[in-house]
C-alpha positions as CSV (number, residue, x, y, z in Angstrom):
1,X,0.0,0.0,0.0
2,X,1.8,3.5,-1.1
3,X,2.4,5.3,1.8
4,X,1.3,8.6,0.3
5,X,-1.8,9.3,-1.7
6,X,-2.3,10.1,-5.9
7,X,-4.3,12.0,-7.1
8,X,-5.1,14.1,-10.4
9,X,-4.0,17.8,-8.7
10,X,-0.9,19.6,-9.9
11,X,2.3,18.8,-7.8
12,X,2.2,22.1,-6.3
13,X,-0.7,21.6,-4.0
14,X,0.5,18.3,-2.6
15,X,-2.3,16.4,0.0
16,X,-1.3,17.7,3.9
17,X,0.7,15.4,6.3
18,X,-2.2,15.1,7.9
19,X,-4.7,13.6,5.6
20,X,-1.6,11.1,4.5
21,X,-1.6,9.9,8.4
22,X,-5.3,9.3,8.7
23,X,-5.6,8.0,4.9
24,X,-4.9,4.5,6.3
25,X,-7.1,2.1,4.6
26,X,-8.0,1.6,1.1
27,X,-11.7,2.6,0.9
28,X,-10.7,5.8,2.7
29,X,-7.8,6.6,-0.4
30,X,-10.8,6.4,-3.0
31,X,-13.4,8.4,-1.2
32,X,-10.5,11.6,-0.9
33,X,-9.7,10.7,-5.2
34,X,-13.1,11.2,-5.8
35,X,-13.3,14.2,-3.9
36,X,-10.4,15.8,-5.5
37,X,-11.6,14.5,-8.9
38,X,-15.1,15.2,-8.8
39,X,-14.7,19.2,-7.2
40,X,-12.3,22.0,-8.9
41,X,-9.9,22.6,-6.4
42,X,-10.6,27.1,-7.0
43,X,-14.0,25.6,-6.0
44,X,-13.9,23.9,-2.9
45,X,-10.7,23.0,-0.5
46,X,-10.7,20.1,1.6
47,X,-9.1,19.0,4.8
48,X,-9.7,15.7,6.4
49,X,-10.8,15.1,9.8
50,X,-12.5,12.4,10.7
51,X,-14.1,12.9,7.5
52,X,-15.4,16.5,8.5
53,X,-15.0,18.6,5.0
54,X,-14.5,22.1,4.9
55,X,-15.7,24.3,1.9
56,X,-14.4,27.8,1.2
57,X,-17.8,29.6,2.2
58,X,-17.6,28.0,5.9
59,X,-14.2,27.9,5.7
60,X,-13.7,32.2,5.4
61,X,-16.6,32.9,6.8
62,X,-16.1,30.4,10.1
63,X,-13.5,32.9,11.5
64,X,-14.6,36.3,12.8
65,X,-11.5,38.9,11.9
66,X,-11.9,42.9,10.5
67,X,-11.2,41.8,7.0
68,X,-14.6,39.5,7.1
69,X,-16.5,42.4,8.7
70,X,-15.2,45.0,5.3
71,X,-16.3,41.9,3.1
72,X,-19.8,41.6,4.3
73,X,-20.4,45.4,4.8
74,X,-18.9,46.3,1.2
75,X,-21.3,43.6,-0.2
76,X,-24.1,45.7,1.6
77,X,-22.8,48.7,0.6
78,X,-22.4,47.8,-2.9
79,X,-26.7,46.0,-3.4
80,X,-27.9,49.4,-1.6
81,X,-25.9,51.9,-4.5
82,X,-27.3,48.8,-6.9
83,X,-30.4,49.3,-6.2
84,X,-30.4,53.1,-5.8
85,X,-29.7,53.3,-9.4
86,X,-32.1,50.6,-10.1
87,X,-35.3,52.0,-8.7
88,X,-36.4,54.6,-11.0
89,X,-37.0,57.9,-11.0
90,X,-33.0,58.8,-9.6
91,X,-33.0,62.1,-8.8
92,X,-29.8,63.5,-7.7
93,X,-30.5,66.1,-5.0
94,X,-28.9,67.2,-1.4
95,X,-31.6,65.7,0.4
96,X,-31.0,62.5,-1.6
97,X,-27.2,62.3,-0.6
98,X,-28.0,63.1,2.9
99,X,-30.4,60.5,3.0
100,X,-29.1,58.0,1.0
101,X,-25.7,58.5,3.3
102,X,-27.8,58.0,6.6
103,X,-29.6,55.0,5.6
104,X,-26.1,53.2,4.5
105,X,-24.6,54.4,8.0
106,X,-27.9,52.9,9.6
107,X,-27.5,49.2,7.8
108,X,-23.7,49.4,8.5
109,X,-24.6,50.1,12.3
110,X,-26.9,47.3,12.6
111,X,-24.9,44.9,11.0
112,X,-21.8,46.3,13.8
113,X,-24.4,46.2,16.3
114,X,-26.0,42.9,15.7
115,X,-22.3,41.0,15.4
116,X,-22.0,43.4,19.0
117,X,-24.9,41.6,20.7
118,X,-24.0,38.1,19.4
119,X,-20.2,38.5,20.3
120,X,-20.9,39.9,23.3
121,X,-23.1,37.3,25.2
122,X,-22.0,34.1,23.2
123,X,-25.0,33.3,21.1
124,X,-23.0,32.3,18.2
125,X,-19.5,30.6,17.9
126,X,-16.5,33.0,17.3
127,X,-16.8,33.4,13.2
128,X,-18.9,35.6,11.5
129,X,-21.9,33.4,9.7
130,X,-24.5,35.6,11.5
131,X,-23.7,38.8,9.9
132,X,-23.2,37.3,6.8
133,X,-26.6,35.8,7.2
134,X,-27.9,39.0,8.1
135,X,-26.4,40.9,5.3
136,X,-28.3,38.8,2.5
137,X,-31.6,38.5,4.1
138,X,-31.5,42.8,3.7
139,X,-30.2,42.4,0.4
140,X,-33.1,39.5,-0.4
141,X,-35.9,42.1,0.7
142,X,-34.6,45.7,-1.2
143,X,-38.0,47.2,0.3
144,X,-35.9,47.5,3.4
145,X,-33.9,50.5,1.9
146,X,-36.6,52.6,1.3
147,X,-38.3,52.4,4.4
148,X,-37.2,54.7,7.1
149,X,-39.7,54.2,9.6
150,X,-39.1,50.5,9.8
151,X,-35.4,51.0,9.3
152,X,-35.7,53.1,12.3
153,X,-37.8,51.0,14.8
154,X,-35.5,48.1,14.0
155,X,-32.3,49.8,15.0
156,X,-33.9,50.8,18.3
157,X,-35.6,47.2,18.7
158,X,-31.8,46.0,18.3
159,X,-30.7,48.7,21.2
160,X,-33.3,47.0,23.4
161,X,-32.4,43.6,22.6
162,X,-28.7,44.4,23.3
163,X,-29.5,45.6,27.0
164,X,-32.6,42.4,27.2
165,X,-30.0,39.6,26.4
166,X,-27.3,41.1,28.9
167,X,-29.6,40.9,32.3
168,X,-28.7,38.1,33.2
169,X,-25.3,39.4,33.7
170,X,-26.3,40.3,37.0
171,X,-24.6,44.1,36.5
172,X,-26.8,46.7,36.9
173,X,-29.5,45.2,35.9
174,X,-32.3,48.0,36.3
175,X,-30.7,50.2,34.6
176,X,-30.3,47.7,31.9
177,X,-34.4,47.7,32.0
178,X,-34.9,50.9,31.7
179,X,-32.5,51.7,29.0
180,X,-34.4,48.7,27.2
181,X,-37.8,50.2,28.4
182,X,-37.2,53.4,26.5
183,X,-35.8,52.3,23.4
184,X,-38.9,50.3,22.8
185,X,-41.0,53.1,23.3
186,X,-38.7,55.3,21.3
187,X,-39.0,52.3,18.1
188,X,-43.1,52.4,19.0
189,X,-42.9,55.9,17.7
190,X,-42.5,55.1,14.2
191,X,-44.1,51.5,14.2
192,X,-46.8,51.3,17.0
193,X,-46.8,47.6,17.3
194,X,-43.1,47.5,18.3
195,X,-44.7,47.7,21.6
196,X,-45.3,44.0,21.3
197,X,-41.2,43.9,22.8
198,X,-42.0,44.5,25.8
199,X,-43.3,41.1,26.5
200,X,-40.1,39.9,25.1
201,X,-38.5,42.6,28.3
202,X,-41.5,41.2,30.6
203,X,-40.0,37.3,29.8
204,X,-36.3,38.2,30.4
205,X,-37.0,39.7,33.6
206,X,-39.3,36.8,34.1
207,X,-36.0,34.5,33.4
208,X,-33.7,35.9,35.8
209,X,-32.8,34.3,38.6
210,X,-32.4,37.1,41.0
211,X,-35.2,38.9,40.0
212,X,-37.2,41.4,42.3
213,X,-40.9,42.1,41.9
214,X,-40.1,45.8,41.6
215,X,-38.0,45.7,38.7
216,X,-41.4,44.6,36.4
217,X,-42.8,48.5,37.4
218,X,-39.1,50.4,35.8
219,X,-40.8,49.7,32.1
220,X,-43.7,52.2,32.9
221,X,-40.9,54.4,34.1
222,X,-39.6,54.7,30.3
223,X,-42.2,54.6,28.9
224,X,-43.6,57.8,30.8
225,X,-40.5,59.1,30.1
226,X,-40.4,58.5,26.1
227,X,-44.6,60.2,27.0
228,X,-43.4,63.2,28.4
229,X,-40.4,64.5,26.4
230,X,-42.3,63.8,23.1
231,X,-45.4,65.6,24.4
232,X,-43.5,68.4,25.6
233,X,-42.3,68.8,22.4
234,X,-44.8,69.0,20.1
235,X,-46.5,71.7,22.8
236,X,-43.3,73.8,21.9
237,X,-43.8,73.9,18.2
238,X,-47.2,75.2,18.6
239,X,-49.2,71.8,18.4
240,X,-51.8,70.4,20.9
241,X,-50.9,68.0,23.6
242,X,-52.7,65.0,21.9
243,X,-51.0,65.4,18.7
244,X,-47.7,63.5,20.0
245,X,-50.3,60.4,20.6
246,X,-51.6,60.4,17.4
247,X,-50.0,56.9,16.3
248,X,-51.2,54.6,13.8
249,X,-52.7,52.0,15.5
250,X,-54.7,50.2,12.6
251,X,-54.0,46.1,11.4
252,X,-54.2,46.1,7.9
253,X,-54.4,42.4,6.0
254,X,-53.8,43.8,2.6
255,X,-50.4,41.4,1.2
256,X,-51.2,42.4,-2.5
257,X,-47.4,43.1,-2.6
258,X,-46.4,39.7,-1.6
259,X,-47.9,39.1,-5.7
260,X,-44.3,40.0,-6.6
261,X,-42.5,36.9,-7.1
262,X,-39.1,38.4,-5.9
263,X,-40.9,39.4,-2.9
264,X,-43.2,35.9,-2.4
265,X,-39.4,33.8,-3.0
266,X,-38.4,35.9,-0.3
267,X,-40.8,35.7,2.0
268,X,-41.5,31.9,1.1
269,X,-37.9,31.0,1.8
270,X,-37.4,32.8,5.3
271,X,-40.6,31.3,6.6
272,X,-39.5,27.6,5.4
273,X,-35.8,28.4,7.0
274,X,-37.4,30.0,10.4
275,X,-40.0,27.0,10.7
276,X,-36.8,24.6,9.8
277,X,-34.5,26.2,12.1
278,X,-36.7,27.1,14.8
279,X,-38.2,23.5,15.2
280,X,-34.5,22.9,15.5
281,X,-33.6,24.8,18.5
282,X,-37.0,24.2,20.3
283,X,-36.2,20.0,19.8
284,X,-32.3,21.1,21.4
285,X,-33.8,22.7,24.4
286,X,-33.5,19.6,26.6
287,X,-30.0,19.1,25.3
288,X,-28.5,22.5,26.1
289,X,-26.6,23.6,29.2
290,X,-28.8,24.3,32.0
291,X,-27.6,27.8,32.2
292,X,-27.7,28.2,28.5
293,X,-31.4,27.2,28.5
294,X,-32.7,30.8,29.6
295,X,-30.9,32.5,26.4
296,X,-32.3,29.5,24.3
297,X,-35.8,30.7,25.2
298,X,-35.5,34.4,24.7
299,X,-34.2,34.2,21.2
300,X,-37.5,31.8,20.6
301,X,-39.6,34.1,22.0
302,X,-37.5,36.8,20.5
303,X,-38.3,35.4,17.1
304,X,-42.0,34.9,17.5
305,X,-42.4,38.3,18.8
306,X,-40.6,39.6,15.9
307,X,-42.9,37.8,13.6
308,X,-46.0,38.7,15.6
309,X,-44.6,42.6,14.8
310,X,-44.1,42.1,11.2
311,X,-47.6,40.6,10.5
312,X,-49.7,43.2,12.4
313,X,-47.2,46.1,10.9
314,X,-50.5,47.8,9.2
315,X,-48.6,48.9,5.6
316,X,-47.3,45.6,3.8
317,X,-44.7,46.2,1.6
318,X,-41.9,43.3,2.4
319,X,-39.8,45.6,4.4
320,X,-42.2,45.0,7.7
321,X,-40.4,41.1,7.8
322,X,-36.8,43.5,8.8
323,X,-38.0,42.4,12.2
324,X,-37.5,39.0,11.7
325,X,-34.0,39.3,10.0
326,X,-31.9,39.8,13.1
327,X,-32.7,36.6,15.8
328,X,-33.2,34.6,12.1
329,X,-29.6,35.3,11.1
330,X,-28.9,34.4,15.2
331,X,-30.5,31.0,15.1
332,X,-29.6,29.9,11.8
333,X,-26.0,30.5,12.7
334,X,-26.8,28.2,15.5
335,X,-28.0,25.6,13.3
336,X,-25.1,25.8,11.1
337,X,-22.7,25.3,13.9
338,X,-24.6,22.6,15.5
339,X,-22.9,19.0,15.5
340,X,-24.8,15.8,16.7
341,X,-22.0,13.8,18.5
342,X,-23.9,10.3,18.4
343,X,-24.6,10.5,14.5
344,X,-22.9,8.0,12.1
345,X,-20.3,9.0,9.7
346,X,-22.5,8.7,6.9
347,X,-25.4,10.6,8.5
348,X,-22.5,13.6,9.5
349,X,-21.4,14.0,6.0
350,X,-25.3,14.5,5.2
351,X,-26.0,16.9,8.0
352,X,-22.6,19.0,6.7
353,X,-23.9,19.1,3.1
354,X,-27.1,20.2,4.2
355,X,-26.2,22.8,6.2
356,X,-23.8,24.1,3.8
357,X,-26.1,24.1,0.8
358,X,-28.5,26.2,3.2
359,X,-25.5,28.4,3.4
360,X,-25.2,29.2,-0.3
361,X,-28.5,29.3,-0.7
362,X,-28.8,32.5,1.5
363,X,-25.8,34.1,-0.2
364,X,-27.0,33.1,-3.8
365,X,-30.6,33.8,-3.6
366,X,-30.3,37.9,-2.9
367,X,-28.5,37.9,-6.7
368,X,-31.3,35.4,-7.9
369,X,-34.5,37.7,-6.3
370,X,-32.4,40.5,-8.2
371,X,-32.4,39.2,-11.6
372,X,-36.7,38.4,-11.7
């Protein structure tokens, strides 16, 4: 038996040491020529481990460094200018620039913020799958760069959910609550029925360990806060005192702009992936660390209040489903990185295709909605 292995790559990129140590038997020689036969090696690389296979997507994107953050906010960048020049009429103004400038700062800032939050209190691994995640579900819904109001309520919804995740940190936690209690009521301004977060606040104080009945009053705190400032202000530029509570409050079921079939792909493929992945992490509940199992909840009930927002959001126009995007992109990183210890080698090999074809499909299908 030859100690090394042939194969039909150039001599240059020889097979590592250590896939000629584990190579040991015959069947396991054939299985890597086919491999190297079957993929082009600017295609795919491979590295053997116990027959765990490594594409180039999972491979780059499994690492979480500055020059994968400039990738992933470039690509951003780059469908938003796309699409600026795509959506007729252009009109080249000052107030386009400035707002054109603002909403590209905004989608930069979230993505920061969201890869903030996860990094933060571990909810992912250390690479960077959920902002790339994150990233294409914007780009797969372009109605989310013309809508301010949801753009907006999101970013504040994301400020909340920073300081919601963190209380069970144990550090200063009611200031934590009100901080989250007043950015909700600051995102309900421009999309009432972001108020539906503060159940999501009401669970995570719920959660906590050391929690103190006194703690569920500091929400009505901000939001009488949020109340007062706003009010005062409209009575300063001349308005009446009710004006400031003047919110649209209405539940609209018109979804004739789902008829797109850009639009109903989207849509269509987020709900399969959330009822896929979701299913997922509510079946891995039992399996989870005992002091894991708190955060494994909120991001569930995270996700459903998210999707209970974006379906009683009264004007349908694809960009209400931004609310969704973020704890997604957050449990479908989990998903990715999940590995089931007791499965055969066969059945692993299947799980790792799987998940990586889900992988490319998320990056592939933003420049497939783009070209219908």
């Amino acid at each position: 038996m030859p100690k090394s292995l042939s194969c039909s790559w150039p001599s240059s990129l020889p097979l590592s040491h250590e896939a000629n140590q584990m190579a040991k038997t015959r069947s396991q020689q054939k299985k890597i020529r086919f491999l190297q036969n079957t993929f082009p090696r600017h295609i795919f690389i491979f590295r053997l481990q116990k027959y765990k296979l490594r594409t180039m997507l999972t491979s780059f994107f499994g690492k979480s460094k500055p020059i994968h953050f400039l990738i992933v906010s470039l690509y951003l960048m780059l469908s938003y200018v796309f699409w600026l020049f795509l959506d007729p009429p252009l009109i080249i103004s000052l107030e386009f620039i400035v707002n054109s400038l603002l909403t590209a700062l905004a989608l930069v800032f979230l993505l920061l913020l969201l890869d903030f939050i996860i990094r933060k209190n571990n909810l992912t691994g250390k690479n960077t799958y959920a902002m790339l995640v994150f990233c294409c579900f914007i780009i797969l819904i372009p109605a989310i760069f013309s809508s301010a109001s949801i753009l907006i309520s999101n970013l504040f919804i994301l400020l909340a959910m920073r300081r919601i995740v963190s209380l069970n940190s144990k550090k200063k936690t009611q200031k934590k609550i009100l901080d989250a209690a007043l950015y909700i009521s600051i995102a309900t301004l421009f999309n009432f029925w972001s108020i539906l977060f503060f159940i999501v606040l009401y669970f995570a104080i719920f959660l906590k360990t050391d929690k103190k009945y006194k703690e569920f009053l500091i929400p009505t705190m901000g939001v009488f806060a949020v109340g007062l400032i706003g009010s005062s202000y409209t009575i300063l530029r001349g308005e009446t005192f009710n004006s400031f509570f003047k919110i649209n409050t209405s539940v609209l079921w018109d979804f004739s702009a789902y008829q797109s079939i850009g639009l109903l792909l989207a849509a269509s493929t987020l709900l399969t992936l959330m009822l896929w992945t979701l299913s997922y992490r509510i079946l891995s509940i039992s399996s989870a660390a005992k002091k894991e199992r708190p955060k494994v909840l909120l991001l569930i009930i995270i996700l459903l209040i998210c999707l209970l927002i974006s379906i009683l959001t009264p004007i349908k126009t694809g960009a209400e489903l931004f609310f969704v995007l973020a704890p997604l992109a957050i449990i479908t990183t989990n998903y990715i990185e999940s590995r089931n210890s007791r499965a055969s080698k066969k059945q692993k090999r299947s799980q790792f295709w799987f998940k990586e074809f889900i992988l490319w499909l998320v990056v592939l299908l933003p420049l497939v909605v783009a070209l219908l």
